[in-house]
C-alpha angles and dihedrals in degrees: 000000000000108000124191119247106259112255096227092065100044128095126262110271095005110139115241104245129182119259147171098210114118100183106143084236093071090061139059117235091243090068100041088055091052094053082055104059108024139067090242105174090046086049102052079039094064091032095047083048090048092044086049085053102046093043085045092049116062105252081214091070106027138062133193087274096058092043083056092052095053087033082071105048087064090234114206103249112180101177092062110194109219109203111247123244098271086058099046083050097053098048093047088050087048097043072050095065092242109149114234082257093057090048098047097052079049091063091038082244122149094219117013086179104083089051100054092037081060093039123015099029099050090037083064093029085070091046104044098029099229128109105252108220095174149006101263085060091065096065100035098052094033085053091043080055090059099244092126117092112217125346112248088262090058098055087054096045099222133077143287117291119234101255114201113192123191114209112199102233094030127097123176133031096260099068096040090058094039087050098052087035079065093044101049092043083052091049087051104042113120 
């Protein structure tokens, strides 16, 4: 399968040409990681569909719940719209778990947010349903839509090691579990 160089590894101002070379130098570990664990082609198939619907509706007249709606009745669109490499580069940062601040240092962009709210959001806001607020929202709900391969634990084929986290400020258990209860219900709110 020919694959596109990956852009953070490219020089500046090289172009991104096709190419069938697989060596693991030619791509960052980020992305490596990502074709692991996630059903890539299946992914940039439902986005690129998403992205064909958005750009074939007017976005004056239509919002992400409408793109869903049409999302789901599998609409013949002929003129099929691929994201460009930018694009590829920030989902698979975001499917990687980088935050929008991460990302943006990694593009040498001031703010990295305004692109993906017009691109990447919208894009898994048509296939989930659901309207995406931040970066942490991609992977959870794309991952809650099955499109990720095996959970870490899978691919290591053992289970889960215990994690223990010390939060300046906080000092029992309680709190700790009551503070990332909060986080997790603000990441999946819809």
């Amino acid at each position: 399968m020919a694959q596109k160089k990956c852009p953070l590894n490219s020089k500046p101002g090289e172009s991104l040409v096709q190419s069938s070379v697989s060596k693991p130098k030619d791509f960052c570990k980020e992305c490596a990681f990502v074709e692991k664990e996630w059903d890539i082609e299946k992914i940039l198939e439902d986005i690129e569909m998403a992205k064909s619907i958005i750009l074939a509706i007017s976005e004056s007249k239509a919002d992400w719940q409408s793109w869903h709606e049409q999302y789901n009745q599998q609409p013949d669109i002929r003129d099929k719209k691929e994201l460009d490499d930018h694009e590829k580069c920030y989902l698979f940062l975001l499917l990687y778990g980088m935050d929008t601040e991460n990302i943006s240092k990694r593009f040498y962009i001031a703010n990295v947010t305004p692109t993906l709210s017009r691109t990447i959001y919208r894009y898994v806001s048509v296939i989930i349903g659901k309207k995406i607020t931040n970066w942490a929202q991609v992977r959870l709900y794309l991952e809650k839509q099955k499109y990720r391969l095996a959970l870490i634990s899978d691919s290591l084929g053992q289970t889960p090691a215990d994690i223990t986290i010390k939060i300046p400020g906080i000092k029992n258990k309680e709190e700790v579990e009551q503070l990332l209860s909060q986080l997790i219900k603000s990441l999946t709110k819809e």
